[in-house]
Biopython code that builds the backbone (N, CA, C, O; Angstrom):
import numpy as np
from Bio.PDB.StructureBuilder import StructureBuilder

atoms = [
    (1, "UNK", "N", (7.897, -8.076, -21.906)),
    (1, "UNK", "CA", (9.201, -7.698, -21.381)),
    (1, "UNK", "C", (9.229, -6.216, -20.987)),
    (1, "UNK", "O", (10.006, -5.892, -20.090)),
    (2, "UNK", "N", (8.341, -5.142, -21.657)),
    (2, "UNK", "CA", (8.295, -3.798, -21.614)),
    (2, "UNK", "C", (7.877, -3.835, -20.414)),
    (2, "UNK", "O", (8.584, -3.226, -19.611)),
    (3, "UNK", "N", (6.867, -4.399, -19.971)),
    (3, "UNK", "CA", (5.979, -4.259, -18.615)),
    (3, "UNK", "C", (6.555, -4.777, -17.553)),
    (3, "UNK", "O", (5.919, -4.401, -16.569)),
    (4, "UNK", "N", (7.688, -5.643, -17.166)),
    (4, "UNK", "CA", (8.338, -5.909, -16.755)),
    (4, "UNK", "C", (9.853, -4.680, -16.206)),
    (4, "UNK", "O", (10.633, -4.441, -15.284)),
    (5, "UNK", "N", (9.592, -4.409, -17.086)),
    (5, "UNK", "CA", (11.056, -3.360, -16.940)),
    (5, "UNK", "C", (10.594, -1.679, -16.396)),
    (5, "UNK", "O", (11.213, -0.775, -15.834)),
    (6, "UNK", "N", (9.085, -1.854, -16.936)),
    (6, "UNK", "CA", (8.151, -0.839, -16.251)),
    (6, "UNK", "C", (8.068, -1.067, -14.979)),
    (6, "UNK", "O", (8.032, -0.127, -14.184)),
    (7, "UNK", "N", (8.037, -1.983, -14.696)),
    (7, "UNK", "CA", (7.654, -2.665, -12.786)),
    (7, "UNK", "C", (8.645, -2.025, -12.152)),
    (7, "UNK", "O", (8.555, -1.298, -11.162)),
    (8, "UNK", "N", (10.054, -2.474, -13.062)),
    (8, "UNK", "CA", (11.119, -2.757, -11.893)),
    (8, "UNK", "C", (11.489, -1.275, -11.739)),
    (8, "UNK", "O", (11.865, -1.010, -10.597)),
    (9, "UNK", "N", (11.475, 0.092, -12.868)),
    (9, "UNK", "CA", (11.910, 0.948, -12.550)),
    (9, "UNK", "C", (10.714, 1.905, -11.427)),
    (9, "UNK", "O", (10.920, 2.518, -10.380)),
    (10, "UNK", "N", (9.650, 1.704, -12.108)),
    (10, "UNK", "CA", (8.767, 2.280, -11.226)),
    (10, "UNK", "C", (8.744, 1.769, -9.182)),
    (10, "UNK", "O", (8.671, 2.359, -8.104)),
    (11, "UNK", "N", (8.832, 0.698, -9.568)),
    (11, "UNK", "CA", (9.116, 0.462, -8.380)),
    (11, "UNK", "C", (10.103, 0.725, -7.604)),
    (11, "UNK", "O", (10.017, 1.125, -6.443)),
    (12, "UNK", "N", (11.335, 0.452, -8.378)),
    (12, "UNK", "CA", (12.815, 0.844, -7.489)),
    (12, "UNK", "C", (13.379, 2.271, -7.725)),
    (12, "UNK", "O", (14.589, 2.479, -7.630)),
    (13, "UNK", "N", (12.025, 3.775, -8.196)),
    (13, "UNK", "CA", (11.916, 4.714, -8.101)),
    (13, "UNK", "C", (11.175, 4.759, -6.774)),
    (13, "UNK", "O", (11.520, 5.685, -6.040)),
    (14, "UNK", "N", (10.355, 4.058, -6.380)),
    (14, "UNK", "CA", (9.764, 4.192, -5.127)),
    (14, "UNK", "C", (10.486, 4.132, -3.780)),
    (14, "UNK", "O", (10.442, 4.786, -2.738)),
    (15, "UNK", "N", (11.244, 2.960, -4.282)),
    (15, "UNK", "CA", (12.223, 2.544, -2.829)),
    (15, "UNK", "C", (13.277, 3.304, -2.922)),
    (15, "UNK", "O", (13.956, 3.380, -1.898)),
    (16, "UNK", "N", (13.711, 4.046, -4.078)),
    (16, "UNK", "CA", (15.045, 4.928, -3.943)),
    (16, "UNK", "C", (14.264, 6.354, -3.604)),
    (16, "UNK", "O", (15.107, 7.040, -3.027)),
    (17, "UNK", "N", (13.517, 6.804, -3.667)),
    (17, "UNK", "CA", (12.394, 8.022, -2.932)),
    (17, "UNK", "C", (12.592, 7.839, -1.556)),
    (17, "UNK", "O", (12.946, 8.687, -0.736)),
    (18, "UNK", "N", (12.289, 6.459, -1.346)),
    (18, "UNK", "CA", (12.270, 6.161, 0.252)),
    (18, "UNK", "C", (13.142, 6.275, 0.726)),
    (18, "UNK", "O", (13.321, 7.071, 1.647)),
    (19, "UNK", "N", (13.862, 5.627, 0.326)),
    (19, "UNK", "CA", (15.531, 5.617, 0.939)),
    (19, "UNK", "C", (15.810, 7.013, 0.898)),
    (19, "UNK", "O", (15.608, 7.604, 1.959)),
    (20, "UNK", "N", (16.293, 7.800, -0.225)),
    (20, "UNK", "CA", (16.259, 9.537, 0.282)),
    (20, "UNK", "C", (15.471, 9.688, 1.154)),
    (20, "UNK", "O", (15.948, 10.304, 2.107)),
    (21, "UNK", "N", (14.299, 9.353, 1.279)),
    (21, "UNK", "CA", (14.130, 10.431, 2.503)),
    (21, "UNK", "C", (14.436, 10.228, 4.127)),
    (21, "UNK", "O", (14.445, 11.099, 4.997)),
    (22, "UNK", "N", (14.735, 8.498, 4.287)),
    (22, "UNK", "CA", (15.344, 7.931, 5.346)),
    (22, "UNK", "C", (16.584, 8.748, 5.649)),
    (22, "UNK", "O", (16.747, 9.499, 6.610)),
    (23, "UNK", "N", (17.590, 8.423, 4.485)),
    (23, "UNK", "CA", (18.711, 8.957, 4.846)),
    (23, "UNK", "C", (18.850, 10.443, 5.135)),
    (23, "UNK", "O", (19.706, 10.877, 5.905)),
    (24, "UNK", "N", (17.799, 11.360, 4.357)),
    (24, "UNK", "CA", (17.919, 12.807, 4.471)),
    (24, "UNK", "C", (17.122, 13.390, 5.748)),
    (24, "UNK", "O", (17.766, 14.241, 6.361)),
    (25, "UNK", "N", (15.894, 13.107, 6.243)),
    (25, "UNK", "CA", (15.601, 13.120, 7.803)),
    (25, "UNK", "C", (15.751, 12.213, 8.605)),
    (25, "UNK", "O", (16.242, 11.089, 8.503)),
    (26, "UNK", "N", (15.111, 12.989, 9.754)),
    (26, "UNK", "CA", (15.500, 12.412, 10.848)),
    (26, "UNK", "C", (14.694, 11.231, 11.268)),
    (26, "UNK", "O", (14.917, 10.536, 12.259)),
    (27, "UNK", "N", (13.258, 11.009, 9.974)),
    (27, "UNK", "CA", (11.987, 10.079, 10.453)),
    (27, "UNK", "C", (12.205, 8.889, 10.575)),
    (27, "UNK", "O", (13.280, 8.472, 10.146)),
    (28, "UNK", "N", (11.369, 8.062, 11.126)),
    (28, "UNK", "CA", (11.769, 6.436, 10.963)),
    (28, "UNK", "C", (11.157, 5.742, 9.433)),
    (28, "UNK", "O", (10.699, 6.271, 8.421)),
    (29, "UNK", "N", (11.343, 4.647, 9.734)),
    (29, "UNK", "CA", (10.898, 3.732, 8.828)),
    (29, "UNK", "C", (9.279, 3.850, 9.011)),
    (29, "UNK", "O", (8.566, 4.150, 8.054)),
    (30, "UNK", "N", (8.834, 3.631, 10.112)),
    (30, "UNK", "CA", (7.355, 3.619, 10.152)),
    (30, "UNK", "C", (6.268, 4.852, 9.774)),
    (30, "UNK", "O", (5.086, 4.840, 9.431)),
    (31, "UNK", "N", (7.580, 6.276, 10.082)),
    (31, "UNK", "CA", (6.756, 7.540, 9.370)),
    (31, "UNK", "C", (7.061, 7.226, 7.835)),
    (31, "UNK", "O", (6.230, 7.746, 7.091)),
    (32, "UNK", "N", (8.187, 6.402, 7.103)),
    (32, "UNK", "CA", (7.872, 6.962, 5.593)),
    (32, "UNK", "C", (6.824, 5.589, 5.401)),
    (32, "UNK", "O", (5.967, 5.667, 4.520)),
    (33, "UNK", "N", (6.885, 4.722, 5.984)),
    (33, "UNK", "CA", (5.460, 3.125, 5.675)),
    (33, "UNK", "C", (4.278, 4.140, 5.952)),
    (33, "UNK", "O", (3.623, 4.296, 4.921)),
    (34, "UNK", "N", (3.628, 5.144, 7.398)),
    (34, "UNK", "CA", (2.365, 5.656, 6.513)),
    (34, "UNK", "C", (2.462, 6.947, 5.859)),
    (34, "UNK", "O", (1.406, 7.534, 5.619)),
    (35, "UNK", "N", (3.529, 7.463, 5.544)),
    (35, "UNK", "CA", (3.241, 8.349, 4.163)),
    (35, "UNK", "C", (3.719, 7.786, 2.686)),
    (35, "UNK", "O", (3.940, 8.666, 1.855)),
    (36, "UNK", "N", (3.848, 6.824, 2.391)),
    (36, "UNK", "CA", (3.654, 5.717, 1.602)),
    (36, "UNK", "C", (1.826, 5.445, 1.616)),
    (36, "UNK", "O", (1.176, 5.881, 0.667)),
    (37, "UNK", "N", (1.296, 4.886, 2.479)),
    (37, "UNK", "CA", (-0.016, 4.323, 2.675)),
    (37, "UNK", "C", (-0.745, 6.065, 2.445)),
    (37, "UNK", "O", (-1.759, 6.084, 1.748)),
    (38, "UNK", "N", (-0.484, 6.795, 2.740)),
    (38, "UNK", "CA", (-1.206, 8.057, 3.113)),
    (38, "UNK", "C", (-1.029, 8.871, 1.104)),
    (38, "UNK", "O", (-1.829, 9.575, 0.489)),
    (39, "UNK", "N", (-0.074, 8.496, 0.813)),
    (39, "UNK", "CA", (0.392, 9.195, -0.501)),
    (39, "UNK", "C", (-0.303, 7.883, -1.957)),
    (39, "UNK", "O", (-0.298, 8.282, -3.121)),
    (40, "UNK", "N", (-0.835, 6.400, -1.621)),
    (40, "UNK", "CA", (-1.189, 5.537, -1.885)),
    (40, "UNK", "C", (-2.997, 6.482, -2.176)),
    (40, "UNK", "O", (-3.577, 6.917, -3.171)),
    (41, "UNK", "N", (-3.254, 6.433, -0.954)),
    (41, "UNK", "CA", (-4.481, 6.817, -0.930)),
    (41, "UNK", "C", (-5.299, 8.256, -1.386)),
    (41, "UNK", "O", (-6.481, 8.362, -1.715)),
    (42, "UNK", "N", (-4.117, 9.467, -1.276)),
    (42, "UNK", "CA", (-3.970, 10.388, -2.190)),
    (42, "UNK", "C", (-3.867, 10.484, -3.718)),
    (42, "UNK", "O", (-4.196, 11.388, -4.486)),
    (43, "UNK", "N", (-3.295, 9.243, -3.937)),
    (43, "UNK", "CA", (-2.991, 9.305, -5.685)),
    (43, "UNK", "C", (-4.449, 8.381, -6.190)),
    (43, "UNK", "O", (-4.843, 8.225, -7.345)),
    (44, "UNK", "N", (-5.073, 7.849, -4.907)),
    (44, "UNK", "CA", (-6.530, 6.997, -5.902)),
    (44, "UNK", "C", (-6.942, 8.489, -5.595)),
    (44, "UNK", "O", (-6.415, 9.440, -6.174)),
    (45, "UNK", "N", (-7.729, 8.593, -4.830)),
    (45, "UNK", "CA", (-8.410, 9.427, -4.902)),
    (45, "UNK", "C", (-8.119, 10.851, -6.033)),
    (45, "UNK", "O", (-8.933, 11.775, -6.028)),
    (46, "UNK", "N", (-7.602, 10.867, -6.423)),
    (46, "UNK", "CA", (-7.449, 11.767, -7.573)),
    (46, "UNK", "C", (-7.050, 11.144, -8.812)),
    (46, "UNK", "O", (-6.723, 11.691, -9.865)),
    (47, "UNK", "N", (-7.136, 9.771, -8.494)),
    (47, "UNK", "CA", (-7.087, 8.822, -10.220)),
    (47, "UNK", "C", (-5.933, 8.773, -10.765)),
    (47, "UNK", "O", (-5.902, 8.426, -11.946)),
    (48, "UNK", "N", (-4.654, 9.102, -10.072)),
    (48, "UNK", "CA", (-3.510, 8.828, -10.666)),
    (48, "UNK", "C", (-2.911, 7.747, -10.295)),
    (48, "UNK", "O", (-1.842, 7.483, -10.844)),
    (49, "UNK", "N", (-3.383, 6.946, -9.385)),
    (49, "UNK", "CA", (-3.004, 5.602, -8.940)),
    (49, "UNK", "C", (-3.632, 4.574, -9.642)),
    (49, "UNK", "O", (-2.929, 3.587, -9.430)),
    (50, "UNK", "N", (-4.408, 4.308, -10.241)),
    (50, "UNK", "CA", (-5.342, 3.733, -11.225)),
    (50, "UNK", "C", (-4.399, 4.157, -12.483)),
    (50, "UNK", "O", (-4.315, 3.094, -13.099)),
    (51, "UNK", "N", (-3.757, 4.980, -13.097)),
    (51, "UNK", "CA", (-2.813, 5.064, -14.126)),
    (51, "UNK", "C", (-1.714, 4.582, -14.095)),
    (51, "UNK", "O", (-1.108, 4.353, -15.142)),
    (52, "UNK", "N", (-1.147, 4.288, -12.768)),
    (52, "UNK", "CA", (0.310, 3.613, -12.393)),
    (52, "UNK", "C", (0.002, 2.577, -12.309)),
    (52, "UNK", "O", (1.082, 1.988, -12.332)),
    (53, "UNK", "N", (-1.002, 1.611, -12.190)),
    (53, "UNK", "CA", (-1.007, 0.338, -12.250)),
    (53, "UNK", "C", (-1.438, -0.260, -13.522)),
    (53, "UNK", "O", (-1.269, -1.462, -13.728)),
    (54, "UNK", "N", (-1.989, 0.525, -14.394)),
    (54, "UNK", "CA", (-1.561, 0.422, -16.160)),
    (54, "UNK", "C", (-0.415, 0.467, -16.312)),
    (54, "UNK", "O", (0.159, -0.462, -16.880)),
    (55, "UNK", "N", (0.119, 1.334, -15.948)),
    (55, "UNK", "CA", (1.399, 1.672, -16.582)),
    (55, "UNK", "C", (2.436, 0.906, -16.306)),
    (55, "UNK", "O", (3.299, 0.508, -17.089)),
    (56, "UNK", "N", (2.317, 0.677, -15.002)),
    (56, "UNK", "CA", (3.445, -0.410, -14.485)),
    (56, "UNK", "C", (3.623, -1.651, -13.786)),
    (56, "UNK", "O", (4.601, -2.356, -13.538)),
    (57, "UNK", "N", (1.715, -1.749, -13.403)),
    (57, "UNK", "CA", (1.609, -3.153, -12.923)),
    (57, "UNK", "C", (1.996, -3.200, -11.400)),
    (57, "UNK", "O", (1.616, -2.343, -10.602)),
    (58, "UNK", "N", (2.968, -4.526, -10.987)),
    (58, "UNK", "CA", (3.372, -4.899, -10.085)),
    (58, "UNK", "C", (4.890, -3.457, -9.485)),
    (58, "UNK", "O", (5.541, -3.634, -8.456)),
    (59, "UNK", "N", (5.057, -2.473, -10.219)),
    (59, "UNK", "CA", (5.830, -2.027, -9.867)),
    (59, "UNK", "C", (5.178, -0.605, -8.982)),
    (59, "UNK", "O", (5.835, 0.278, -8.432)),
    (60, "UNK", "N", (3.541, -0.752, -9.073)),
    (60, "UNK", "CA", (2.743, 0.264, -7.948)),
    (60, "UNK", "C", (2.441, -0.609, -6.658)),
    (60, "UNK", "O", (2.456, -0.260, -5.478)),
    (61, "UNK", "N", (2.102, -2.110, -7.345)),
    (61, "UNK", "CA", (1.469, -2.767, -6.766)),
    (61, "UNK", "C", (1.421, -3.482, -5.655)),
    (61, "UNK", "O", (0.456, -3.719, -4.929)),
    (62, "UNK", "N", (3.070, -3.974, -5.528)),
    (62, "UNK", "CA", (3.510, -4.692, -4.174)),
    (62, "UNK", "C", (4.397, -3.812, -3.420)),
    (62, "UNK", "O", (5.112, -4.463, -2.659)),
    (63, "UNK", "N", (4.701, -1.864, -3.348)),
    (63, "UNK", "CA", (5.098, -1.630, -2.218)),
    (63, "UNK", "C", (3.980, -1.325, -1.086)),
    (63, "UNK", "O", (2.880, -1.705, -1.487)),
    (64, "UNK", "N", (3.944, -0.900, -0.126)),
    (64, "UNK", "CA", (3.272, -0.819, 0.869)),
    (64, "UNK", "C", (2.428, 0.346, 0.409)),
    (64, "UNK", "O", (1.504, 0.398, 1.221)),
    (65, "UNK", "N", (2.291, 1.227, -0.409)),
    (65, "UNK", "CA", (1.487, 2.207, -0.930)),
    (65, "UNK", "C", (0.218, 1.300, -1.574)),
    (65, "UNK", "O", (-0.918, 1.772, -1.532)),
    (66, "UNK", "N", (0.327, 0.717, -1.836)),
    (66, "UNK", "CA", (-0.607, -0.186, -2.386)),
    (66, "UNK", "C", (-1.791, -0.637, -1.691)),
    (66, "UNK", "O", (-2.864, -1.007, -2.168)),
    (67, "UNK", "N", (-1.332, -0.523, -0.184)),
    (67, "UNK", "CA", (-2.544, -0.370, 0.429)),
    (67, "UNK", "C", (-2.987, 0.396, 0.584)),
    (67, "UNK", "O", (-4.154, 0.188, 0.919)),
    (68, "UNK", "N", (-2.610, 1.784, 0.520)),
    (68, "UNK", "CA", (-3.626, 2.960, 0.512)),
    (68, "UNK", "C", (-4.281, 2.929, -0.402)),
    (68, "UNK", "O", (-5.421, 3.374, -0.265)),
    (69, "UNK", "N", (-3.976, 2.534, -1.396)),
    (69, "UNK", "CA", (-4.919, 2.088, -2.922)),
    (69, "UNK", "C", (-6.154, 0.926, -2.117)),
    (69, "UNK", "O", (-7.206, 1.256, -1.568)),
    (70, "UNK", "N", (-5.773, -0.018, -2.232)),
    (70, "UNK", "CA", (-6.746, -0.874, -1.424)),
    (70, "UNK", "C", (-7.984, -0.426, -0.621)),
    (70, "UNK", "O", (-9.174, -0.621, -0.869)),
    (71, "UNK", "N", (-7.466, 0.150, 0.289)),
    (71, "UNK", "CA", (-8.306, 1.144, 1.533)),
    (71, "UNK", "C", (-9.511, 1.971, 0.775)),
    (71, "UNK", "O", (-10.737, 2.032, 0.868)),
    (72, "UNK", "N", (-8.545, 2.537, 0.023)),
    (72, "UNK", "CA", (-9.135, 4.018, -0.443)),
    (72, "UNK", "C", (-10.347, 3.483, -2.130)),
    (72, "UNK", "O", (-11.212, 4.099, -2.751)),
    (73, "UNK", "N", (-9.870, 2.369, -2.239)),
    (73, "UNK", "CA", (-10.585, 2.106, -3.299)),
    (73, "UNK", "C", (-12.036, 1.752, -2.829)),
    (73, "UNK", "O", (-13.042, 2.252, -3.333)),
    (74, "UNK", "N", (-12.039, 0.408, -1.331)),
    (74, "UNK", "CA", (-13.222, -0.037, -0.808)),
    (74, "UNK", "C", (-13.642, 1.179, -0.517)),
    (74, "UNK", "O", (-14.622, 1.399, -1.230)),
    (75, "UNK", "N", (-13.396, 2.142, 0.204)),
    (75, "UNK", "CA", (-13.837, 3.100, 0.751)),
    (75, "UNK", "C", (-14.971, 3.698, -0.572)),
    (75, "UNK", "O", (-16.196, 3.722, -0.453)),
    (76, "UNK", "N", (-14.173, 4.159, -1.834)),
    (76, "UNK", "CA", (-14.789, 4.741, -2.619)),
    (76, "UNK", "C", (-15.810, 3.614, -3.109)),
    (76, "UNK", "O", (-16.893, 4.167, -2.917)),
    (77, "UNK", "N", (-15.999, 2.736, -3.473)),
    (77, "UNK", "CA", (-16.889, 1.730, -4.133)),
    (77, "UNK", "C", (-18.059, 1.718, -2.788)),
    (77, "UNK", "O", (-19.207, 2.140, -2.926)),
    (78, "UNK", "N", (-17.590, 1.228, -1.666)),
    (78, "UNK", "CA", (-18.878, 1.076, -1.019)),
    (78, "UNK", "C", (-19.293, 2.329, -0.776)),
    (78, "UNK", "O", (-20.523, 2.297, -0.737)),
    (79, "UNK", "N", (-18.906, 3.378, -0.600)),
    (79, "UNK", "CA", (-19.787, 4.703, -0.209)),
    (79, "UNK", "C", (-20.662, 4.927, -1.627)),
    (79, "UNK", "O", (-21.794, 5.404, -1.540)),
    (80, "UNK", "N", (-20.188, 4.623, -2.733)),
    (80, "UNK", "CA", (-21.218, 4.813, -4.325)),
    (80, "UNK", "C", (-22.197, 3.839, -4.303)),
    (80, "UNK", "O", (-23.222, 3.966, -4.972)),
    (81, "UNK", "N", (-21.992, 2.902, -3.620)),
    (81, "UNK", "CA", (-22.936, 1.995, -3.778)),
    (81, "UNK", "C", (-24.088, 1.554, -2.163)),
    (81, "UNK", "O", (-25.082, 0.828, -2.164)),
    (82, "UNK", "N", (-23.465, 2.308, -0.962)),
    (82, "UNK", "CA", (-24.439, 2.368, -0.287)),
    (82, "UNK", "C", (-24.631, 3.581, 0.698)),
    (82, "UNK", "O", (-25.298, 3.600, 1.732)),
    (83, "UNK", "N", (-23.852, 4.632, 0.104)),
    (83, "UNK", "CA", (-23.725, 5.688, 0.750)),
    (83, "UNK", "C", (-22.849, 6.295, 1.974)),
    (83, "UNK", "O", (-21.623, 6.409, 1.973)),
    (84, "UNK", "N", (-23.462, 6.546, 2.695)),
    (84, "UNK", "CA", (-22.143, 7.067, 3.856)),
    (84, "UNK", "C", (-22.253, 5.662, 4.812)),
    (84, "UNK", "O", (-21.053, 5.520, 5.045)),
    (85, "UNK", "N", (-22.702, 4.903, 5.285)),
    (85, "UNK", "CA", (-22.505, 3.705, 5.693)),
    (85, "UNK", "C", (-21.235, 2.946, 5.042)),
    (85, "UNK", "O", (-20.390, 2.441, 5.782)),
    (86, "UNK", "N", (-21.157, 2.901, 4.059)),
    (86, "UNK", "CA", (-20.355, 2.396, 3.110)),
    (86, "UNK", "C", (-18.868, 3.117, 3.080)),
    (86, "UNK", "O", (-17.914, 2.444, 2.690)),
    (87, "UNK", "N", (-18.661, 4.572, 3.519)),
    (87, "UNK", "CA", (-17.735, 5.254, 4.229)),
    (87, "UNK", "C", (-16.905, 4.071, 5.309)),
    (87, "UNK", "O", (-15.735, 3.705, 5.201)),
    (88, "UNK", "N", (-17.693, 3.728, 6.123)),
    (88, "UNK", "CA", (-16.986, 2.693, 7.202)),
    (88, "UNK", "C", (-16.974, 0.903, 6.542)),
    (88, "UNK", "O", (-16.073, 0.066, 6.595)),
    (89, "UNK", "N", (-17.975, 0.841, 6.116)),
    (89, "UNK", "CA", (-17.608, -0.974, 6.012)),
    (89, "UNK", "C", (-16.936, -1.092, 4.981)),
    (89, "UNK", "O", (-16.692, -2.276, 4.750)),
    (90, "UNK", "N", (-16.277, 0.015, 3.816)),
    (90, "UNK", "CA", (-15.497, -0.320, 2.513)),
    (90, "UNK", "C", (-14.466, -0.587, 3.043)),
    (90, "UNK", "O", (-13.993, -1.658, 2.663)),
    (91, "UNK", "N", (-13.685, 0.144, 4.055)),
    (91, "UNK", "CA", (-12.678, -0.347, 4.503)),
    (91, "UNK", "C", (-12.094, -1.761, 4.289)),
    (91, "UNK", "O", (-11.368, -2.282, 3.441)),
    (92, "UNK", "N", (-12.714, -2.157, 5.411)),
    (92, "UNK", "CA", (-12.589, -3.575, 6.039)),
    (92, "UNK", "C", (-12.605, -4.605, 5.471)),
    (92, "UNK", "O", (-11.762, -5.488, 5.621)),
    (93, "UNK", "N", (-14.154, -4.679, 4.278)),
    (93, "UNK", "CA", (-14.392, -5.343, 3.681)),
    (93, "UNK", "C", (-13.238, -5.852, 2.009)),
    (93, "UNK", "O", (-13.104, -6.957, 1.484)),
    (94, "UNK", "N", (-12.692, -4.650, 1.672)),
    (94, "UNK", "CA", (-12.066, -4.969, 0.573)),
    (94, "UNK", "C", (-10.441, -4.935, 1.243)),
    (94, "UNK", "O", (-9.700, -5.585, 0.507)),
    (95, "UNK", "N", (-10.005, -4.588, 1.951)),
    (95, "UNK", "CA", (-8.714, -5.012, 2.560)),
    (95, "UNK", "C", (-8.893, -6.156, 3.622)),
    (95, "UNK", "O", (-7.798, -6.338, 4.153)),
    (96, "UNK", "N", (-9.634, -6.809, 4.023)),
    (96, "UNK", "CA", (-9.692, -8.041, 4.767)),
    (96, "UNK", "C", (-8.769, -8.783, 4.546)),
    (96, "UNK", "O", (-8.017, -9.064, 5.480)),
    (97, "UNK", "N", (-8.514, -9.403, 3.060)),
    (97, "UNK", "CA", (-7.429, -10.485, 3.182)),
    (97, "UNK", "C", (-6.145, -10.362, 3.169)),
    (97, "UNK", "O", (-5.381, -11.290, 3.434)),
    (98, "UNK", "N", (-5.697, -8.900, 2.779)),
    (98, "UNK", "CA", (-4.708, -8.309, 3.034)),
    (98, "UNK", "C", (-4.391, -8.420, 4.933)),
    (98, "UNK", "O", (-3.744, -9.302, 5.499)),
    (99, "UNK", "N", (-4.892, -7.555, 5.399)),
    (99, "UNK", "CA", (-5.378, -7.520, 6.947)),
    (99, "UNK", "C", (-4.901, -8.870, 7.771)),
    (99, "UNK", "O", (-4.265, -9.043, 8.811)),
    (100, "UNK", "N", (-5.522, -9.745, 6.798)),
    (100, "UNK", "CA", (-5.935, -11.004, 7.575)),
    (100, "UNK", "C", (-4.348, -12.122, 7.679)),
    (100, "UNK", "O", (-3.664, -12.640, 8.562)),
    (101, "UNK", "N", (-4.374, -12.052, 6.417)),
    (101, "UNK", "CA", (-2.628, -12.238, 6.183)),
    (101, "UNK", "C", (-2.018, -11.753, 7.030)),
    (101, "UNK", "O", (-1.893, -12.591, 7.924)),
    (102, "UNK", "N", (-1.408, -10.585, 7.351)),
    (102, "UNK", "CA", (-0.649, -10.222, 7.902)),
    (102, "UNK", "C", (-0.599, -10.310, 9.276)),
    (102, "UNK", "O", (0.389, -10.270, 10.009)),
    (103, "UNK", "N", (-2.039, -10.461, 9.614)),
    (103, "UNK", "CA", (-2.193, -11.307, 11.261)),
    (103, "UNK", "C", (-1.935, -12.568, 11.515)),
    (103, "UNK", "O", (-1.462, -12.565, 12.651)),
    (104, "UNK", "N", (-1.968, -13.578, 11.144)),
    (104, "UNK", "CA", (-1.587, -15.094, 10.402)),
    (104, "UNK", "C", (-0.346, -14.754, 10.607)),
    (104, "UNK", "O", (0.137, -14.915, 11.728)),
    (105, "UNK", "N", (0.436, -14.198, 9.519)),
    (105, "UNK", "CA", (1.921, -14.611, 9.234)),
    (105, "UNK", "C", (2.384, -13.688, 10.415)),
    (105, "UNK", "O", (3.407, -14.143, 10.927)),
    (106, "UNK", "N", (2.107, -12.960, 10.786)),
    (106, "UNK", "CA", (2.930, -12.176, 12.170)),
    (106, "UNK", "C", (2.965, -13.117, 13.149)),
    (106, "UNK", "O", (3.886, -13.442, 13.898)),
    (107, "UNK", "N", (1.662, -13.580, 13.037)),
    (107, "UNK", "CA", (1.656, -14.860, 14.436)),
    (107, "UNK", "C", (2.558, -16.012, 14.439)),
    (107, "UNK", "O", (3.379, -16.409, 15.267)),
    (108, "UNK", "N", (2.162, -16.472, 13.218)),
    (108, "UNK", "CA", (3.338, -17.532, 12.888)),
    (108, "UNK", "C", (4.774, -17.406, 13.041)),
    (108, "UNK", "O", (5.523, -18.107, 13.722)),
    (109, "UNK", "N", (5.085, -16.276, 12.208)),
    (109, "UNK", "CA", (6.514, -15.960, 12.845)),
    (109, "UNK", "C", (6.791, -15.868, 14.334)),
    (109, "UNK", "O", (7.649, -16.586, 14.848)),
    (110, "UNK", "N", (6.034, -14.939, 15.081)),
    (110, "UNK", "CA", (6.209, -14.978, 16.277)),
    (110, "UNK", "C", (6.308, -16.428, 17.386)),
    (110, "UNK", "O", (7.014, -16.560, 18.386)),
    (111, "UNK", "N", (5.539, -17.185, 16.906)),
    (111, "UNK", "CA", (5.529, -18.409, 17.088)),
    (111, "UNK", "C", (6.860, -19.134, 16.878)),
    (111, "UNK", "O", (7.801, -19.519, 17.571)),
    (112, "UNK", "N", (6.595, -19.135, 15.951)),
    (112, "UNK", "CA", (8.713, -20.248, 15.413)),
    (112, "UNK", "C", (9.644, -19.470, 15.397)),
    (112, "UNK", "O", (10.712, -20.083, 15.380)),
    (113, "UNK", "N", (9.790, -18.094, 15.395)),
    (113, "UNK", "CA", (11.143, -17.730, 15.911)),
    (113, "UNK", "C", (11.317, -17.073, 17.197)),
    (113, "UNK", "O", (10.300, -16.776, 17.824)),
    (114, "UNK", "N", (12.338, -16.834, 17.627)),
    (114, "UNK", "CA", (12.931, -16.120, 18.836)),
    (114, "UNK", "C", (13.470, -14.752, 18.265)),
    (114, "UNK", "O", (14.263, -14.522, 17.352)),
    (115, "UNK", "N", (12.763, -13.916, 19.124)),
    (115, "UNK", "CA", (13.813, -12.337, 18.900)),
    (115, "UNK", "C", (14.713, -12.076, 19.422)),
    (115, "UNK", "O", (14.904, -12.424, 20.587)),
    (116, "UNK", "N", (15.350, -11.551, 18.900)),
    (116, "UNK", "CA", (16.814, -10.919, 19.012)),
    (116, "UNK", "C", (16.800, -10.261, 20.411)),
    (116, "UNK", "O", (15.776, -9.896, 20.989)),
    (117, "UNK", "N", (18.275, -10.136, 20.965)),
    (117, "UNK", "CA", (18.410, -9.349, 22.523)),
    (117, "UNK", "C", (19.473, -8.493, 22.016)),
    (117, "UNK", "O", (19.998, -7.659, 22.753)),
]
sb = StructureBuilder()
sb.init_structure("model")
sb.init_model(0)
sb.init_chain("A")
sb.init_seg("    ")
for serial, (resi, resn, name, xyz) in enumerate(atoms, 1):
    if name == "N":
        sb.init_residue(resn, " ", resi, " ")
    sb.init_atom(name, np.array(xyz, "f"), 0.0, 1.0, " ", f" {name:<3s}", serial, name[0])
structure = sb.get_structure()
């Protein structure tokens, strides 16, 4: 139940971050989605993102920062394990099904619904 209640605040500390900063500049939605992804990939790389998902689980885990975790994790594993080659194919390789999803279900939607005028 603790870990649960860890999720929800950690998380809906994230989206109320966001929301300030929507409402307080002038940026869109899509500049705070990649400084989300960009601030994701900042906190692995210095190992504090790997502590928030102890700590709170699903409440690091399913906003869109989470893929900078993703990214940044293949990135780091394949470059240790095959060097700077591994710089480029960690990417791809450990966010694929993420990736892949979201091409699928974009299509699909696009498919069965109609957009708005």
């Amino acid at each position: 139940m603790l870990m649960i209640l860890k999720a929800f605040l950690v998380g809906g500390l994230i989206c109320a971050l966001g929301q300030v900063f929507l409402d307080n500049t002038k940026y869109t939605p899509a500049h705070l989605l990649v400084t989300l992804v960009v601030l994701g990939c900042i906190f692995t790389a210095f190992g504090v993102y790997d502590w928030l998902l102890d700590f709170s689980g699903a409440g690091v885990g399913v906003p869109v920062s989470n893929f900078g975790y993703i990214l940044t994790k293949g990135v780091l594993l394949e470059a240790k394990r095959d060097g700077l080659i591994g710089l480029f194919k960690g990417v791809l390789e450990v966010a694929s099904a993420g990736i892949s999803a979201s091409v699928i279900f974009g299509f699909l939607v696009a498919v069965f619904f109609k957009p708005r005028k």
